[in-house]
Structures are given as structure tokens and as C-alpha cells.
C-alpha positions, -999 to 999 in steps of 0.1 A, spaced: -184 224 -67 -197 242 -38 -187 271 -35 -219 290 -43 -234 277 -14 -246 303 14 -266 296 43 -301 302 28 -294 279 4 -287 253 37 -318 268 50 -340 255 15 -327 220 15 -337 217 53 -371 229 47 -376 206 17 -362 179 33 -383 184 69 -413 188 41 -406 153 24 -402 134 56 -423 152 80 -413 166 112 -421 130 133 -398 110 106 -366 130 112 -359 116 145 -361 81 135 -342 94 104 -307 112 121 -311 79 148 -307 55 115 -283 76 100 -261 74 133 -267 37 139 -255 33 103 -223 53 107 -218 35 137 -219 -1 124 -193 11 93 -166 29 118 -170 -4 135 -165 -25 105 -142 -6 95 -117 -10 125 -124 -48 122 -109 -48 86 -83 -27 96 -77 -54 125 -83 -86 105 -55 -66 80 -29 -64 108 -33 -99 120 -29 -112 80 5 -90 74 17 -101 108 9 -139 102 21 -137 69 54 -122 75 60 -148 104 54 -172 77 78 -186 49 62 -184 17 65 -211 -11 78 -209 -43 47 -190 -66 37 -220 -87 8 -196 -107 -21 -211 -90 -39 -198 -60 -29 -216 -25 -56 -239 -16 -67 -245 21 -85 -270 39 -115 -261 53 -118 -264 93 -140 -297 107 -171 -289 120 -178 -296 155 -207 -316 162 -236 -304 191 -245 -338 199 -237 -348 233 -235 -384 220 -205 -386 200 
């Protein structure tokens, strides 16, 4: 797709891009750019986490017979902040 590509035609998208956005935007831009990247890889590794915790739990787990119907669970209590009760 491409393959065509040389450096001058790298050298024409920078220059229309640093001509859209101005010279004082693409700082702020590459620093959004990186603190997006950043927050995905992170997410990312949390799935993959959250993932290895399920297969573990589940394995240690017996399973029931599959009746057809999704497994319901209860939902956890919520804990009160008043120091009353």
C-alpha cells in the first residue's frame, strides 16, 4: 500500500501537517498523542491482568451443569459512610 512512499513524500505530509496546526500546536499535539498511548498500553495490561485473574478463578472453580441461561450474580452491598449506623 506503501511502497511508493520516499522521504519527500514524508517531508510533504510534515509540512502540511506543521501548516494545519501551526508550529505552537504541535507540542501540545505529540504530548496528547503520548499521554493517549500511554493511558491504552496501561489499559491494555489491565485487561490482560483482569483476563488472567478470570481463567485462574475460573479454572479453580467447578462449573455447573449449562442450563441455556446466563449465570446470574448478586450484586455486592453497598457500604454505608455514615458513622451512625
Amino acid at each position: 500500500m506503501f511502497q511508493g512512499l520516499t522521504g519527500w513524500h514524508l517531508l510533504v505530509v510534515l509540512a502540511v501537517i506543521l501548516l494545519l496546526f501551526g508550529a505552537a500546536k504541535l507540542p501540545a499535539l505529540a504530548k496528547s498523542v503520548g499521554q493517549s498511548a500511554r493511558v491504552f498500553k496501561s489499559e491494555m495490561k489491565e485487561m490482560k491482568r483482569d483476563d488472567e485473574v478470570a481463567s485462574a478463578q475460573s479454572s479453580d472453580v467447578p462449573r455447573p451443569a449449562d442450563s441455556g441461561t446466563a449465570p446470574s450474580v448478586a450484586p455486592e452491598p453497598r457500604r454505608s459512610t455514615d458513622p451512625t449506623v
